[in-house]
C-alpha positions as CSV (number, residue, x, y, z in Angstrom):
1,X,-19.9,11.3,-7.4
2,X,-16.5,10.0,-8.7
3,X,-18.4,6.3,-9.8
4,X,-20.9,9.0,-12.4
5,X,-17.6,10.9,-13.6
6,X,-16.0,7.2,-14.2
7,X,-19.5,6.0,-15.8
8,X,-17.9,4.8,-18.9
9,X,-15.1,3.0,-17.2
10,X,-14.1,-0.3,-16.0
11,X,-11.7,0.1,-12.7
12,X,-9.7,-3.3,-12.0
13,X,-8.1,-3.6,-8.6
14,X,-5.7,-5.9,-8.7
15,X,-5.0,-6.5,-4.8
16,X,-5.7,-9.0,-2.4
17,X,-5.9,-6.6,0.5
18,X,-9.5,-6.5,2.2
19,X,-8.1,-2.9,3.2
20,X,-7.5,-1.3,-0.4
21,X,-10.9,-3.3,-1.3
22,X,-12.9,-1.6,1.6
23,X,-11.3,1.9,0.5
24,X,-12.5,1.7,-3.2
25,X,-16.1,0.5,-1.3
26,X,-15.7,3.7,0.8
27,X,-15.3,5.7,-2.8
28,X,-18.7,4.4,-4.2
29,X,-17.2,3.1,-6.8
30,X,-18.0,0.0,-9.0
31,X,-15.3,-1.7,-9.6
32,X,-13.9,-5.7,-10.3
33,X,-10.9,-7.8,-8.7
34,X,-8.4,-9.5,-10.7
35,X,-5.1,-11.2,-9.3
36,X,-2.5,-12.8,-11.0
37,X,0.7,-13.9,-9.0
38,X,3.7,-12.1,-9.4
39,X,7.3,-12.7,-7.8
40,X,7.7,-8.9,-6.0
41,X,11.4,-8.6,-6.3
42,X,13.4,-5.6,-7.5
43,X,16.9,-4.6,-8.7
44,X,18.9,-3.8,-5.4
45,X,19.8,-0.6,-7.2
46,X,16.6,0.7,-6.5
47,X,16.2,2.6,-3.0
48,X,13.3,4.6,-1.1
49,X,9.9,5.1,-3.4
50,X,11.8,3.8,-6.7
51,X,11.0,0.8,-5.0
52,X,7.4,0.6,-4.6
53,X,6.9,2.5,-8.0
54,X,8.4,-0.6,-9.8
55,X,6.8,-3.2,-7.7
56,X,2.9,-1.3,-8.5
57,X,4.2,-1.2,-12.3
58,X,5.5,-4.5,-12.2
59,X,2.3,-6.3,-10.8
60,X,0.6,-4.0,-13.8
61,X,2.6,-6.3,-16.4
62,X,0.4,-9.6,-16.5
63,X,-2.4,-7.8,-17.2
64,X,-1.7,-5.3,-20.1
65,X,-2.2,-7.4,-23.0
66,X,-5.5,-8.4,-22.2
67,X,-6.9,-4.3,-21.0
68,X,-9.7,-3.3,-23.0
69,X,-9.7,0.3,-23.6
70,X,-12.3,1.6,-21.3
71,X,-10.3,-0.5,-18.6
72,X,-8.4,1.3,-15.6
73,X,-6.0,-1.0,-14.1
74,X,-5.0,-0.1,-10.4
75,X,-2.2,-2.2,-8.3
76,X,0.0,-0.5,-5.4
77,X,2.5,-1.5,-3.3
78,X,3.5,-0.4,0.1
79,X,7.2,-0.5,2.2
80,X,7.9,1.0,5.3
81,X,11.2,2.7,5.3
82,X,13.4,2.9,8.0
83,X,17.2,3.2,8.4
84,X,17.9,3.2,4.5
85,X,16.5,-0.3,4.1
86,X,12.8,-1.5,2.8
87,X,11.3,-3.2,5.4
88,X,8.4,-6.0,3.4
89,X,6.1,-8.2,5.0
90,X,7.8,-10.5,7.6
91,X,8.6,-14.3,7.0
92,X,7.9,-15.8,10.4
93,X,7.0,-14.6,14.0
94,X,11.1,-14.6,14.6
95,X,11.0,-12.0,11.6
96,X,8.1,-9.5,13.1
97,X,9.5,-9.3,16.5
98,X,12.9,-8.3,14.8
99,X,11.2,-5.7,12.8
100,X,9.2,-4.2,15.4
101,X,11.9,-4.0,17.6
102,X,14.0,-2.0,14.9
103,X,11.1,0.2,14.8
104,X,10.8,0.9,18.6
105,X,11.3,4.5,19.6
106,X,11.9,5.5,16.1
107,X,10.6,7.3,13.1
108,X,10.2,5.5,10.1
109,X,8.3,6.3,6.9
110,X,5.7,3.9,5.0
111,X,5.9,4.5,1.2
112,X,3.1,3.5,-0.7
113,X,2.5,4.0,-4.4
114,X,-0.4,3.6,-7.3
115,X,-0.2,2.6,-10.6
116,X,-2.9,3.7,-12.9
117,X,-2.8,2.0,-16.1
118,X,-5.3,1.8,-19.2
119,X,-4.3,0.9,-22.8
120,X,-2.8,4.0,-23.8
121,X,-1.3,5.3,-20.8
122,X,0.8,4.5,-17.1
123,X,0.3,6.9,-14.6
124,X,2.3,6.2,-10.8
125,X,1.9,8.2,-8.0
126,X,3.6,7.7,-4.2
127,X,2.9,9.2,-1.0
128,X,5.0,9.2,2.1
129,X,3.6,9.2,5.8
130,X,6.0,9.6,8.8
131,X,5.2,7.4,12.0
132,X,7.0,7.8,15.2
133,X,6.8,4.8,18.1
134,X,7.2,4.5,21.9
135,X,9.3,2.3,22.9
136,X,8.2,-1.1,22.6
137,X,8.2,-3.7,25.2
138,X,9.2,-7.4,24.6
139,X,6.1,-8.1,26.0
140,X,4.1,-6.0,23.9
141,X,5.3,-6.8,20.8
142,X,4.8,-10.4,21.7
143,X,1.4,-10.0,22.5
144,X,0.8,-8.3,19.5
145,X,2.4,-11.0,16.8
146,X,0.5,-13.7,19.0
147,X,-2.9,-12.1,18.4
148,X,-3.1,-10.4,15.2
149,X,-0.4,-12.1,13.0
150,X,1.0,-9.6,10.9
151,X,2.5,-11.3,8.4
152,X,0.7,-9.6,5.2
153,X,1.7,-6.1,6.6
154,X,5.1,-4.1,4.9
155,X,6.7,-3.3,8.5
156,X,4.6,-6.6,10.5
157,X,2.4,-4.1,11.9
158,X,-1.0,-2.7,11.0
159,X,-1.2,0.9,12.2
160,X,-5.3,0.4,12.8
161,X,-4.4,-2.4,15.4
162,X,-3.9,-2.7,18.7
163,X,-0.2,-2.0,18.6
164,X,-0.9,1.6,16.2
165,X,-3.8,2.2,18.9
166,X,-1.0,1.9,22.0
167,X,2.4,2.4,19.8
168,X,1.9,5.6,17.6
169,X,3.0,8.6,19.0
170,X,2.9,10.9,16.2
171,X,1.7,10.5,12.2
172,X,3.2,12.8,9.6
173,X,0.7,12.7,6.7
174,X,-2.1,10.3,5.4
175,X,-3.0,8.0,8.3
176,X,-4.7,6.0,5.3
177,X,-1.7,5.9,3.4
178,X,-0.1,4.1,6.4
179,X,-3.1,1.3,6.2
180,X,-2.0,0.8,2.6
181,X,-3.3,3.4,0.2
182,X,-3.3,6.9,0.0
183,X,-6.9,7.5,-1.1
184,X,-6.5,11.3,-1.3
185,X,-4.0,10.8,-3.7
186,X,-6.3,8.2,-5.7
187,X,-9.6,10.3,-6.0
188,X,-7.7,12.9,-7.1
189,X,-5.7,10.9,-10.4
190,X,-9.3,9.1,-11.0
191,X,-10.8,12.8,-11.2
192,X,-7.8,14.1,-13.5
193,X,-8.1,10.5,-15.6
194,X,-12.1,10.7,-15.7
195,X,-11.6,14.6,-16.8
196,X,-8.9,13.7,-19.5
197,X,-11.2,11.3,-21.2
């Protein structure tokens, strides 16, 4: 439905993640991948979802000079928040235990946010989901790191793993947003861009 509204369009995703790929599959859309490296730092000033708005803007940068104007360029970024300080993807193995066990038997929120941008226009969105864990064991978290290796996940975990599976005790908001993109969110600012044009 949406891919016959955005006929006359060219989407570009510019992400890596198999995840955000398989959601714009899910979305019958036709669309094309594009990377270009980019060094994901921000001003320390920054806090909360100012921080993954100008990450999504920033990895927009390399590619607006060469957007044609039927082109919709879409890169996100996600952070999980927790105790007033962004938690990114973990270095090492050392680095995911030490994040997981900060976010045993807490609450912490997972920001992620969209940047729509065409020739003419820039367009960023955020969503917030809360997610609450048991406590943790050593063991567990162990296990998990050992098996899955999270070390492309914001937060070292992936909520549709086995540790989300036997961790999550309670999800405020998109569970989707939580995997890395709140696709809601997306369908609807691809509706509103397909209407406006």
């Amino acid at each position: 439905m949406l891919n016959q509204k955005l006929k006359n369009h060219n989407i570009i995703l510019a992400s890596g993640s198999p995840r955000r790929q398989e959601f714009f599959r899910n979305l019958g859309l036709d669309f094309e991948i594009k990377l270009k490296p980019i060094k994901e730092e921000y001003p320390p000033r920054l806090t909360h979802f100012e921080i993954c708005n100008y990450l999504a803007q920033l990895k927009a940068l390399p590619f607006k000079a060469e957007l044609k104007p039927n082109d919709i360029l879409i890169t996100s970024d996600t952070i999980v928040w927790h105790n007033h300080t962004a938690l990114g993807k973990p270095r090492d193995a050392d680095e995911a235990f030490s994040i997981l066990k900060t976010l045993s038997n807490t609450t912490h929120e997972v920001i992620t946010s969209v940047c729509f941008t065409t020739t003419t226009s820039e367009k960023t969105i955020h969503n917030i989901t809360k997610v609450t864990f048991k406590a943790l064991s050593d063991d567990e978290i162990n296990y998990y790191i050992k098996n899955y290796k999270p070390f492309d996940k914001a937060g070292a975990y992936g909520i549709q793993d086995w540790i989300g599976k036997i961790g999550v005790t309670k999800i405020e908001g998109s569970y989707f947003n939580v995997m890395g993109l709140p696709i809601h969110a997306v369908y609807k600012t691809l509706n509103d861009i397909a209407l406006s044009s």
